[in-house]
ChimeraX commands (.cxc) that place a marker at each C-alpha (Angstrom):
marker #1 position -6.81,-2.86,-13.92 radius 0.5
marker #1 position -5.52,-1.05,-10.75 radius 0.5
marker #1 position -2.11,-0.05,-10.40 radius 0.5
marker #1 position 0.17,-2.02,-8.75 radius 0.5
marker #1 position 1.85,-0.46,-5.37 radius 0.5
marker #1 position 4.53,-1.16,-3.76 radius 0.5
marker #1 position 3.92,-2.67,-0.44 radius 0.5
marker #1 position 1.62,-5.25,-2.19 radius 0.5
marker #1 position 4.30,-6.24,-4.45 radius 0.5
marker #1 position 6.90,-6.62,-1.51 radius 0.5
marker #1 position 4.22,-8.28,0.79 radius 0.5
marker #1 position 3.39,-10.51,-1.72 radius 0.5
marker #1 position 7.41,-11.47,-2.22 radius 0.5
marker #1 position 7.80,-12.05,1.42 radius 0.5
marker #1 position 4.82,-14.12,2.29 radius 0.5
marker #1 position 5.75,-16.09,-0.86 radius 0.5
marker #1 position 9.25,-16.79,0.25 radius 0.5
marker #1 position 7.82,-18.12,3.55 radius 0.5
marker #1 position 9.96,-15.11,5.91 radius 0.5
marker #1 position 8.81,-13.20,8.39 radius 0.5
marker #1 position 9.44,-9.50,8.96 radius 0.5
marker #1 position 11.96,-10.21,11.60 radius 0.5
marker #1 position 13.80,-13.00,9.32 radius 0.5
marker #1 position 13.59,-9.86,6.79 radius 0.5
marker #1 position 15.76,-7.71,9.01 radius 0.5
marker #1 position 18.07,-10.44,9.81 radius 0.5
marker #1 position 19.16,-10.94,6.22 radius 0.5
marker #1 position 18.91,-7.48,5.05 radius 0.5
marker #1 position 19.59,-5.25,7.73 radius 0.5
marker #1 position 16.50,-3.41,7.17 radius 0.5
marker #1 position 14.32,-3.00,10.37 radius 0.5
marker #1 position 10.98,-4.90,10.46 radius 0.5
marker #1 position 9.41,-2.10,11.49 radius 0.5
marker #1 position 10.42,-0.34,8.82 radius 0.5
marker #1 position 9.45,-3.36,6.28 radius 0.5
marker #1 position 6.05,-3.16,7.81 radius 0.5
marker #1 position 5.50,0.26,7.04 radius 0.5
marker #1 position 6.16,-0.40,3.21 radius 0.5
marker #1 position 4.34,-3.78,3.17 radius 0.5
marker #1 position 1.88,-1.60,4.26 radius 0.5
marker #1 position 1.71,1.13,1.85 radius 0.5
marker #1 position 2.89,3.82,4.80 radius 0.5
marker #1 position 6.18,4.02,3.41 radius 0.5
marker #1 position 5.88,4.66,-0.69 radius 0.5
marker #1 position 9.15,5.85,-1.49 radius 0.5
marker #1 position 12.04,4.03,0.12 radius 0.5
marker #1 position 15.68,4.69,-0.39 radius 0.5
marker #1 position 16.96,2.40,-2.88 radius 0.5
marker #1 position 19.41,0.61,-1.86 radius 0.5
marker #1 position 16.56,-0.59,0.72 radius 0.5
marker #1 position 14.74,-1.41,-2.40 radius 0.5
marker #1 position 17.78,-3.55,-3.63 radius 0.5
marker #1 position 18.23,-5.11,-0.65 radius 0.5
marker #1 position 15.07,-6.56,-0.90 radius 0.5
marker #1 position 14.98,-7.50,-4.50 radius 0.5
marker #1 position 18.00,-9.88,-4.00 radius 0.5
marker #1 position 16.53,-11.10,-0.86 radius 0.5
marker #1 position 12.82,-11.82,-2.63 radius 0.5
marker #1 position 14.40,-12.65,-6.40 radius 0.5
marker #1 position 12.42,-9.61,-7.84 radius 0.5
marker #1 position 13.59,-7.04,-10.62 radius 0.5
marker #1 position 14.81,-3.92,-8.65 radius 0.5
marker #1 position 14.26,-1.73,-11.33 radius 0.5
marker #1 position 10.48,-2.49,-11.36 radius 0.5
marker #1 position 10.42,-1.72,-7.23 radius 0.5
marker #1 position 12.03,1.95,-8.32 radius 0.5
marker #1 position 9.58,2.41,-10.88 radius 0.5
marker #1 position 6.80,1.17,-8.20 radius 0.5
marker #1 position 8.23,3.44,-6.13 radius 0.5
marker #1 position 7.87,6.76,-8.34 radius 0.5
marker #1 position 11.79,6.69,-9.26 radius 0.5
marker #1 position 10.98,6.86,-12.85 radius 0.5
marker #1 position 11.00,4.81,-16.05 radius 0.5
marker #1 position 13.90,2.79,-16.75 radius 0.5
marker #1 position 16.27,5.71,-18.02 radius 0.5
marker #1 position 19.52,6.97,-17.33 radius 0.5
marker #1 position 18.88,9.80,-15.72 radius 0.5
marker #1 position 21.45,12.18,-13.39 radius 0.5
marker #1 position 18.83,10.77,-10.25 radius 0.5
marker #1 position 18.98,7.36,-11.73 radius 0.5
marker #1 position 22.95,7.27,-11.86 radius 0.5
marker #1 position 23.18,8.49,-8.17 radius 0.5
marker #1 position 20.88,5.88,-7.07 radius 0.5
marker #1 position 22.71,3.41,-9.21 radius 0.5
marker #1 position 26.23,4.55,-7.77 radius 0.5
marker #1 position 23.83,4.47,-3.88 radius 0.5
marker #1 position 23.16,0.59,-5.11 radius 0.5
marker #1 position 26.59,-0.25,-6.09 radius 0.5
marker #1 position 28.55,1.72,-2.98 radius 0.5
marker #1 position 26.50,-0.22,-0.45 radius 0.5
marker #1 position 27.22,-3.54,-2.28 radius 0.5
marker #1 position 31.16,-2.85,-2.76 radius 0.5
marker #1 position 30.86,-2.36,1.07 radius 0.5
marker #1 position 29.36,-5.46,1.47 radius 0.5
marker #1 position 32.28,-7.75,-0.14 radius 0.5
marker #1 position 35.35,-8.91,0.88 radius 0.5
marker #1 position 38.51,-6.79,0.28 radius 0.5
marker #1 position 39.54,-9.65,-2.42 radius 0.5
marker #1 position 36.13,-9.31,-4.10 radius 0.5
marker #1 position 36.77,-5.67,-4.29 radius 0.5
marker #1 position 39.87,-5.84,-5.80 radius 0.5
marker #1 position 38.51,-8.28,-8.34 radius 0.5
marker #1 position 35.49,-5.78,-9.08 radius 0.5
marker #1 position 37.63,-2.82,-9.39 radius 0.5
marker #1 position 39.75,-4.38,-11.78 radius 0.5
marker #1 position 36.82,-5.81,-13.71 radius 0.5
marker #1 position 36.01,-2.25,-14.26 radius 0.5
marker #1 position 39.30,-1.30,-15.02 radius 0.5
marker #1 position 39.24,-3.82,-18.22 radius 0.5
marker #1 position 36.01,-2.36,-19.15 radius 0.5
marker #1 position 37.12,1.15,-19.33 radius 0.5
marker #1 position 40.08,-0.05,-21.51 radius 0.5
marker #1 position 37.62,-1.91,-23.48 radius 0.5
marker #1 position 38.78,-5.26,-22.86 radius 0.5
marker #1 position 35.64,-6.72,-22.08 radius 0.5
marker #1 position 34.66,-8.94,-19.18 radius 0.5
marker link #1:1,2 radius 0.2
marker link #1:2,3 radius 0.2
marker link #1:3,4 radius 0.2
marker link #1:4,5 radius 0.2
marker link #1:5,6 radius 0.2
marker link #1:6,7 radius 0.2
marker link #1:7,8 radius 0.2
marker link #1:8,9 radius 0.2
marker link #1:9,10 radius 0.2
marker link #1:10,11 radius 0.2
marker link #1:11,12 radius 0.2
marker link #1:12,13 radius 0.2
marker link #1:13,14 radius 0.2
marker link #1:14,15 radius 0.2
marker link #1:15,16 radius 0.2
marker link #1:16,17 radius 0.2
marker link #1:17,18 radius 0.2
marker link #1:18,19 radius 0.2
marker link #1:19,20 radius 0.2
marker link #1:20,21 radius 0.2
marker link #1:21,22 radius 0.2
marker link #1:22,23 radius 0.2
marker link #1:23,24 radius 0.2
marker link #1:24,25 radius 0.2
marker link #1:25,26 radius 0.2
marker link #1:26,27 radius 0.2
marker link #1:27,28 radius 0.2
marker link #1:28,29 radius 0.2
marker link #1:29,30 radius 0.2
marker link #1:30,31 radius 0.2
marker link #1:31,32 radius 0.2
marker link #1:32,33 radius 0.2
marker link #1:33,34 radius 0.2
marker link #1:34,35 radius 0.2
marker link #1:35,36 radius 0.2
marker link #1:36,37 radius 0.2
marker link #1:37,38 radius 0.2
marker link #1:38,39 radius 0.2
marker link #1:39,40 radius 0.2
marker link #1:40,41 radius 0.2
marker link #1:41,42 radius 0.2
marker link #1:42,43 radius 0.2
marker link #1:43,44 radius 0.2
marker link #1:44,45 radius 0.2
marker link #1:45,46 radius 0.2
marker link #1:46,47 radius 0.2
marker link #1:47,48 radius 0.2
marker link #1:48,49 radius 0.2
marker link #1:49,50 radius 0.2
marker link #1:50,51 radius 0.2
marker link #1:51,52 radius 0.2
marker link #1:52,53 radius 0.2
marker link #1:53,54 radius 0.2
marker link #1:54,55 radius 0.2
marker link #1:55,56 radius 0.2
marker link #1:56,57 radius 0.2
marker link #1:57,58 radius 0.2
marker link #1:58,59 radius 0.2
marker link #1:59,60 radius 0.2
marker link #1:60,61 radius 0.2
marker link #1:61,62 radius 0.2
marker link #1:62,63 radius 0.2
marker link #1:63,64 radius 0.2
marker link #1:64,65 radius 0.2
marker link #1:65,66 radius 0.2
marker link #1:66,67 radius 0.2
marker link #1:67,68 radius 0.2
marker link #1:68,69 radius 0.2
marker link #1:69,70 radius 0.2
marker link #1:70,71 radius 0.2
marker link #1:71,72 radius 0.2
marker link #1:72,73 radius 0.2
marker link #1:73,74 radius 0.2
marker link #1:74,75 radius 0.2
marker link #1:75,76 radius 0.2
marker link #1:76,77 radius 0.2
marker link #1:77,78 radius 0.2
marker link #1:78,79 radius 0.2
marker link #1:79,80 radius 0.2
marker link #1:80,81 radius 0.2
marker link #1:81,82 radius 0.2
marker link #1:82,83 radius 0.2
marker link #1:83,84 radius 0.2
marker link #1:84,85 radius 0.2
marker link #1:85,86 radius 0.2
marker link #1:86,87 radius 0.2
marker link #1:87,88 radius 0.2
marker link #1:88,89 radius 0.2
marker link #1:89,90 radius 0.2
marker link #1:90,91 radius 0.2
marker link #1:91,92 radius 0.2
marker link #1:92,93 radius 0.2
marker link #1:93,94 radius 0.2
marker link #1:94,95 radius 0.2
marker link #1:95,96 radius 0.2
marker link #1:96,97 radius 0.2
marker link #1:97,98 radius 0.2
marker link #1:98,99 radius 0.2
marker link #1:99,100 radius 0.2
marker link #1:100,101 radius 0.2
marker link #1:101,102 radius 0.2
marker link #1:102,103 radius 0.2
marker link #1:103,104 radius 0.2
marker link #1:104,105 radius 0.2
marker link #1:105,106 radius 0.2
marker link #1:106,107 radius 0.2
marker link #1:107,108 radius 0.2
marker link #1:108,109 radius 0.2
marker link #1:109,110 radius 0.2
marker link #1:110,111 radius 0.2
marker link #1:111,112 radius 0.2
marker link #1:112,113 radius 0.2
marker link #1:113,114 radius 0.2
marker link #1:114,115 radius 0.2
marker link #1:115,116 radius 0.2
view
């Protein structure tokens, strides 16, 4: 069975979800051009926070894209927790200053071990 690549898999999401490229950039951020290139197979290895922009958009699991992608297995790696921190930075950014607050005290109780 041939491997699986990238661009087919994120082709495959978008067609599927009935957007076009230029709907992609409009609720990502991410160029179409640039969307096209990775649909594409020009593009292999896209920054990941790209990557996890477009697995929210699509519904897909956005550790699978990094594995597509050549990022590695599933491990926590020193590359995998800078692209993890990459991931979370650019979503912090993306909430409200409330929501912020609310996810840096959420983390706050974790480190004390209070749970969730």
């Amino acid at each position: 069975m041939p491997r699986r690549r990238l661009g087919d898999v994120l082709k495959a999401a978008r067609e599927e979800s009935g957007l076009t490229l230029r709907e992609v950039e409009a609720r990502t951020g991410v160029k179409n051009a640039h969307v096209s290139q990775l649909e594409n197979n020009v593009i292999t290895k896209p920054d990941p926070a790209m990557l996890f922009a477009l697995a929210e958009l699509y519904g897909l699991d956005y550790y699978e894209l990094l594995e597509l992608a050549g990022y590695g297995e599933r491990q926590n790696t020193p590359g995998r927790e800078r692209q993890r921190m990459s991931v979370a930075l650019r979503t912090m950014g993306e909430l409200s200053p409330k929501e912020q607050n609310q996810v840096l005290d959420f983390i706050a109780r974790l480190k004390r071990g209070d749970g969730g």
